[in-house]
ZAMARGU-4260 file (C-alpha; in steps of 0.2 Angstrom, whole numbers, plus 5000, padded with zeros to 4 digits):
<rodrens>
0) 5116/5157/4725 | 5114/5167/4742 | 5116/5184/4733 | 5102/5180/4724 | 5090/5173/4737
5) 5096/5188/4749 | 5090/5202/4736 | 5077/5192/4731 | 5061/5205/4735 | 5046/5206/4746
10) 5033/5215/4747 | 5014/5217/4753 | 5006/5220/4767 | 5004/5213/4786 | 4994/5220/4798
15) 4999/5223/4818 | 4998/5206/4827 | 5004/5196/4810 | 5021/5199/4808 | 5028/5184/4812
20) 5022/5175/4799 | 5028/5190/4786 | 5047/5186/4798 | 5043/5166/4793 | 5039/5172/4774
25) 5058/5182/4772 | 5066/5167/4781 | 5061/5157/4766 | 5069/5164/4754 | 5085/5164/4766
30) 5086/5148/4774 | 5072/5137/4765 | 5077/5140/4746 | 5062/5147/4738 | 5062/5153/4723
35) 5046/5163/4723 | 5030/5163/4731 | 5015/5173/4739 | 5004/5170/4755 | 4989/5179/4760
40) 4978/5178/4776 | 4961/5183/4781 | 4955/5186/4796 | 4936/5190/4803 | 4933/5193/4784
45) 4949/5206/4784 | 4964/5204/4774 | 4979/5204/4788 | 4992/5197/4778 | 4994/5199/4757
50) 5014/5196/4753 | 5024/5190/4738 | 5041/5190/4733 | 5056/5181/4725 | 5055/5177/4706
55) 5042/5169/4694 | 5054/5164/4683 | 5069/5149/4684 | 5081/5162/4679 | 5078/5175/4694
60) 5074/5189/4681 | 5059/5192/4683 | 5049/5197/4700 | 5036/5188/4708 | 5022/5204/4707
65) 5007/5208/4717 | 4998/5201/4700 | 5005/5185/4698 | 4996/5170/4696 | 5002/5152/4699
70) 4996/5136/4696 | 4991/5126/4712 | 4989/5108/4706 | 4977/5099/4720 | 4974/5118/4730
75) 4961/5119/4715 | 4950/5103/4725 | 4946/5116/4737 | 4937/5128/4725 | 4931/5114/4717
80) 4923/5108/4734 | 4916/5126/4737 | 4910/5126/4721 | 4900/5107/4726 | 4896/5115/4743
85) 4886/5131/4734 | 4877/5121/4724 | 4872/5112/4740 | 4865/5127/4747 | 4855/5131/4733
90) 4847/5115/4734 | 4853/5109/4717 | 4862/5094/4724 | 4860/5083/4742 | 4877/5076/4748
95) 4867/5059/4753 | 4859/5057/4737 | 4866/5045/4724 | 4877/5052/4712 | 4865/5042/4697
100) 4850/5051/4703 | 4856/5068/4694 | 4868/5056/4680 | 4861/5040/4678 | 4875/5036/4665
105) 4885/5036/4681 | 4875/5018/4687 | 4887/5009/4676 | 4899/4996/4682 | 4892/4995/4700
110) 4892/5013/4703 | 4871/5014/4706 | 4871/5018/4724 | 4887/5027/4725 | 4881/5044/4734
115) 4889/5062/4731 | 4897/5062/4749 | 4906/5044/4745 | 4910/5053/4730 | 4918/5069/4736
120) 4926/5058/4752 | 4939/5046/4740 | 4927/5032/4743 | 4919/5028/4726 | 4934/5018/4722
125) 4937/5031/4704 | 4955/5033/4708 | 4962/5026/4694 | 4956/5024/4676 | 4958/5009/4666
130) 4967/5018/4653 | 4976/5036/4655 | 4965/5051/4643 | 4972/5062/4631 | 4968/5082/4631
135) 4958/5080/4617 | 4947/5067/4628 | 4949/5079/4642 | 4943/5096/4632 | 4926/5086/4628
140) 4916/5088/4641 | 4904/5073/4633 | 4917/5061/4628 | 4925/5066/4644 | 4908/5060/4654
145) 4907/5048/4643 | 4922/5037/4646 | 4923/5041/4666 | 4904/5035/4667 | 4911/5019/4662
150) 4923/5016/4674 | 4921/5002/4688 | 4925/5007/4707 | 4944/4998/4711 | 4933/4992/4729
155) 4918/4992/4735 | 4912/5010/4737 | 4910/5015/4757 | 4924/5003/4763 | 4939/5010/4759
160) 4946/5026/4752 | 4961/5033/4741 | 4966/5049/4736 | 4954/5053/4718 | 4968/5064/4714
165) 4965/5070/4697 | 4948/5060/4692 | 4939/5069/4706 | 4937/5085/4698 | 4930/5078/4681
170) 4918/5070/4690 | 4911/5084/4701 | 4914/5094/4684 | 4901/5083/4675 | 4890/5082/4690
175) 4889/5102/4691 | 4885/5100/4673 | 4870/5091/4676 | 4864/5099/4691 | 4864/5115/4687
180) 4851/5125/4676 | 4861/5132/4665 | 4870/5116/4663 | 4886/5128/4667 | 4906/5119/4670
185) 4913/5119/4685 | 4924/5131/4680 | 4911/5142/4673 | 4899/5141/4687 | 4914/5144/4700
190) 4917/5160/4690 | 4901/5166/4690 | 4895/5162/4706 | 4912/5162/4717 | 4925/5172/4709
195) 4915/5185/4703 | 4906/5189/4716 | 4920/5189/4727 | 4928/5200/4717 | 4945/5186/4716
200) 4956/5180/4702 | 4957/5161/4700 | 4951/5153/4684 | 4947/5134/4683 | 4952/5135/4666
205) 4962/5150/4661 | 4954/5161/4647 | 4966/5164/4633 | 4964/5183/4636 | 4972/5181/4652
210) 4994/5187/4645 | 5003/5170/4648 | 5021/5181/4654 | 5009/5183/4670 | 5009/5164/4676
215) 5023/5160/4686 | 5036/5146/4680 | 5036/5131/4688 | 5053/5124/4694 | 5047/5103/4696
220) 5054/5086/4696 | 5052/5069/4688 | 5043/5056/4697 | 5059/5045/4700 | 5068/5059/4710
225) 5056/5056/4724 | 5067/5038/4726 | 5078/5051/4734 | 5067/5059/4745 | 5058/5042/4755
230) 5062/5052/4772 | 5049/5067/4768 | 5035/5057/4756 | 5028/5041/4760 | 5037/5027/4756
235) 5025/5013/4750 | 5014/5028/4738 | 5035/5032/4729 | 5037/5013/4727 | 5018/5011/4721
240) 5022/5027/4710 | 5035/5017/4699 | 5023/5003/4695 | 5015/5008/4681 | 4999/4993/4684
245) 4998/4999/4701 | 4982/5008/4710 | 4993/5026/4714 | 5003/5024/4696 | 4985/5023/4687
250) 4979/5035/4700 | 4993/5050/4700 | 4996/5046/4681 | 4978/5047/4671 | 4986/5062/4658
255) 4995/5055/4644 | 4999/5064/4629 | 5013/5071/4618 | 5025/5081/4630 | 5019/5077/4644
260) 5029/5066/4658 | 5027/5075/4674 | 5020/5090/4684 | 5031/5100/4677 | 5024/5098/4659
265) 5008/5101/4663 | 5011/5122/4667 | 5009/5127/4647 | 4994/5138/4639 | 4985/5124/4633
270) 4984/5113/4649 | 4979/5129/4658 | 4966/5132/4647 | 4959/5115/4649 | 4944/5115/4667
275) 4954/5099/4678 | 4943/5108/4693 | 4958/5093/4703 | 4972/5099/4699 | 4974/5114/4684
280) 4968/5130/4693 | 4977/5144/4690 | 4975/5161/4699 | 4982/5173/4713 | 4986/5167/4731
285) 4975/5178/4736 | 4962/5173/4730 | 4963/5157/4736 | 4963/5164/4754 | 4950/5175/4752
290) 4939/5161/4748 | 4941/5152/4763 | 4939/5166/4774 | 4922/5169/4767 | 4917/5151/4771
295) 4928/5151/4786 | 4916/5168/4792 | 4900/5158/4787 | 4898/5160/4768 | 4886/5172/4770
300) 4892/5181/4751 | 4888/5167/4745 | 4873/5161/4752 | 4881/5148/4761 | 4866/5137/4772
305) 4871/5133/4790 | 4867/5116/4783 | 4878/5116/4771 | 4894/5122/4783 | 4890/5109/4797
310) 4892/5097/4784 | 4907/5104/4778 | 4914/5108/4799 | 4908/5091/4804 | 4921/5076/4806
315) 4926/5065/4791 | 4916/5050/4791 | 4930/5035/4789 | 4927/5021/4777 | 4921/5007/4786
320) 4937/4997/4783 | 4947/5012/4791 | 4957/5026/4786 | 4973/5020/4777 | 4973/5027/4759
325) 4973/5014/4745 | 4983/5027/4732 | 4995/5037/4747 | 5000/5022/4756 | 4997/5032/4773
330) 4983/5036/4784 | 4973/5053/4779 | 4955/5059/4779 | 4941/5066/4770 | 4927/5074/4769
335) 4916/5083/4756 | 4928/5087/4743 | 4940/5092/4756 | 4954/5084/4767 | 4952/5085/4786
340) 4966/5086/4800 | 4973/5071/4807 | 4985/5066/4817 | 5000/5065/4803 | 4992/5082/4796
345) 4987/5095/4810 | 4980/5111/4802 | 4969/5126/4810 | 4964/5127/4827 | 4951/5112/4829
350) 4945/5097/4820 | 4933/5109/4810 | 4943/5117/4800 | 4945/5110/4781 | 4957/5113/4765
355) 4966/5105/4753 | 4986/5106/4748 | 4993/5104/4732 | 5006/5095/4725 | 5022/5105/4728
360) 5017/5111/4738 | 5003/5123/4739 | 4990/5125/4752 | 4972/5132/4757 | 4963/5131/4770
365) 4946/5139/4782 | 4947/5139/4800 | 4930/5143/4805 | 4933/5142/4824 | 4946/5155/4823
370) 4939/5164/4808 | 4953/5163/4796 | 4956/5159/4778 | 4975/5155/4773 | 4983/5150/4756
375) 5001/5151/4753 | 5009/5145/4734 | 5026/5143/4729 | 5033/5140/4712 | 5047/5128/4719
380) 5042/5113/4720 | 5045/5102/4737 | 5045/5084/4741 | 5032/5082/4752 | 5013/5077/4751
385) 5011/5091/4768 | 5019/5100/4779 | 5032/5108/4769 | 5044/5118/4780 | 5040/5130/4769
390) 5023/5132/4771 | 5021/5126/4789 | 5032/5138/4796 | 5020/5150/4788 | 5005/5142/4795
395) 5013/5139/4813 | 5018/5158/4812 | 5000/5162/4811 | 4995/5151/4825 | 5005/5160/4837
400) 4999/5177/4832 | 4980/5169/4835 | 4985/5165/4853 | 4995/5180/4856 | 4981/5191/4852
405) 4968/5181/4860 | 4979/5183/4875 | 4980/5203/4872 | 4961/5202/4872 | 4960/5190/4887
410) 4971/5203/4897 | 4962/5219/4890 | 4944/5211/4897 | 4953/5209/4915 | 4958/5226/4916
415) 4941/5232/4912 | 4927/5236/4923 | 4913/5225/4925 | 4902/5223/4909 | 4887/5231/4921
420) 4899/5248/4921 | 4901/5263/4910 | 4918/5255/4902 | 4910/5236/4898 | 4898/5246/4886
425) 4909/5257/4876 | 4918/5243/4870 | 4904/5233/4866 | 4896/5250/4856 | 4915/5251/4847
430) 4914/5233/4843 | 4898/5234/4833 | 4904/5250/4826 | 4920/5243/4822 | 4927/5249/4804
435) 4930/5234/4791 | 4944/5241/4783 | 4953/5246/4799 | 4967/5239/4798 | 4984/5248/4801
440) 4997/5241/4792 | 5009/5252/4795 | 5011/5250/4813 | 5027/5238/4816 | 5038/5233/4831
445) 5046/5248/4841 | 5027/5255/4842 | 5023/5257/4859 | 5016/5241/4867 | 5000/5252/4870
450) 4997/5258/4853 | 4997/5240/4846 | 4986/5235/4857 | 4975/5248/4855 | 4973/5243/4839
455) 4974/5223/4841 | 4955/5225/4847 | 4951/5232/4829 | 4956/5215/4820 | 4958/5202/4832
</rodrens>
């Protein structure tokens, strides 16, 4: 097993200042048991880190290539949440308006003056449906509106919330859908007006032209296994789990259909074909984190309003009956589609930043303070709900180089001039001339400390 998992390869790119986190990436594969994955980093709107490795397959024949797509379970609620949050800026939906206004369907069952912000926080009180939907329900986007519009809230919208795990992204997909002009999917207008002009590979809803050899097996677990693993997942949601009447069962469990018992089953052809803008996205990691730098740098390639990103930067406005999650069992927070940090989940360098992980576990997220998109996928499946050691020492990795470099930078501005002499304004002539793709991969440790630092400037 350690032969493997030592041989196992990486490869990619990281530029100066980053390679802790590509140090934290190997260690993975030698001390935290991954099988495969990738993680990618941007920074200032440049790519710094972009690394995969390990296998894509259970068997550990096949490598993990620079190509290779993965599914990403609840990751995909942060795409679905750009995609809400581009609508906003185009003015095709208000986040304060109520969700009946653009689907008055939607009114049914006491859900008239549910707005889209209650919505996209978990505090509609959707989680759960009365009865689980099959894939032919869920591949009709009619029937599909039909039979969520009748759903009645489990609480009184606005006093409480609970993770909208899978229901969440069938509701923005219908409201997309009746927003938009060209009454467009999610997972159309996502392509269209995201992906493509970003120029990234994720599909909400994989097209069947897209080879299936290039989606990465997913090595899962049955639900009952988590009774072992009470230490690392919240107790009262695993308990809650194995009740099939209970809010997070009828939450975490809304798919029912021939072959289908677990996460694990849901990473075939036809279930990536499906749009489940909650939980089926399917694409590369890269993608994922160049996404989030772009809104973490303002969103201006995508005509992202300052409106819209103060809403999406501001703190999560708590239910008024406080923060502890009716599906979860713990205390979390959210906001717009997105989950905020809190005290149990710190991510990013201030309470603006905003992502989402996936079940797995999976996770993307924009720092705008710092300028930073991050993503990071692997196709081993952990028990936790955050904070996978996995991914976290990933993110922590990253953290350090931030305050490293911004105390290089701090330390270069000392041992300038004043900014009234001739050297304060060469830099600030080379800062606005500074090259977007200048960023030197090549230079590692055993550079001279100068040179590094030479070139620090250039991304930090």
């Amino acid at each position: 097993m350690f032969d493997k998992v030592a041989q196992a390869r990486i490869d990619g790119t990281v530029a100066p200042g980053f390679e802790e986190v590509e140090a934290e990436f190997r260690q993975n594969f030698l001390e935290r048991d991954e099988l495969g994955a990738a993680c990618a980093i941007y920074h200032r709107g440049e790519k710094v880190v972009d690394l995969w490795g390990g296998y894509r397959d259970l068997q550990r024949r096949e490598p993990w290539q620079e190509d290779t797509l993965v599914l990403v379970y609840s990751t995909t609620k942060g795409l679905a949440g750009m995609t809400i949050a581009v609508a906003n800026s185009r003015g095709l939906l208000d986040y304060d308006e109520k969700v009946a206004s653009y689907w008055p369907e939607f009114a049914q069952g006491g859900k008239e003056n549910i707005t889209v912000k209650q919505l996209l926080s978990h505090q509609a009180g959707l989680s759960g449906l009365d009865k689980p939907l099959d894939l032919k329900t869920i591949a009709d986007p009619d029937s599909l509106a039909a039979t969520i519009a009748r759903q009645k809230p489990a609480w009184e919208p606005g006093t409480r919330h609970g993770y909208h795990g899978i229901s969440l992204g069938w509701y923005e997909g219908e409201l997309i859908r009746r927003v938009d002009p060209k009454h467009r999917s999610l997972g159309r207008f996502f392509h269209e007006e995201i992906a493509g002009p970003l120029g990234i590979e994720f599909y909400i809803g994989l097209p069947s032209t897209v080879p299936a050899s290039r989606v990465a097996e997913i090595k899962a677990f049955r639900p009952a296994r988590m009774l072992l693993h009470m230490n690392t997942m919240p107790a009262g949601m695993v308990l809650a789990l194995m009740n099939p009447r209970s809010l997070t069962s009828r939450s975490l469990n809304q798919i029912k259909d021939k072959g289908i018992s677990g996460p694990a089953d849901l990473n075939r052809p036809e279930i990536w074909a499906l749009e489940m803008p909650a939980l089926g996205g399917v694409g590369q990691v890269r993608g994922i984190a160049k996404a989030y730098g772009t809104f973490a740098t303002g969103g201006h390639e995508l005509g992202i309003t300052q409106e819209t990103l103060n809403a999406l930067t501001r703190s999560a406005a708590p239910p008024s009956q406080g923060i502890r999650d009716m599906v979860l069992h713990v205390d979390t927070t959210f906001s717009l589609g997105f989950i905020k940090p809190f005290p149990d989940f710190s991510f990013g360098t201030s309470v603006k930043a905003f992502g989402t992980p996936g079940f797995g576990i999976s996770f993307g997220y924009a720092d705008p303070d710092a300028q930073v998109g991050f993503a990071y996928a692997p196709n081993r499946m952990g028990f936790y709900n955050w904070d996978d050691p996995r991914e976290k020492a990933l993110r922590d990795a990253l953290i350090r180089c931030l305050r490293s470099r911004s105390a290089h930078l701090t330390r270069y501005f000392e041992a300038m001039p004043s900014r009234r002499g001739f050297g304060a304004r060469r830099w600030e002539n080379r800062d606005r001339r500074r090259p977007r793709g200048a960023i030197r991969v090549g230079l590692r440790p055993g550079v001279p400390h100068a040179l590094n630092l030479l070139w620090s400037y250039v991304i930090v």
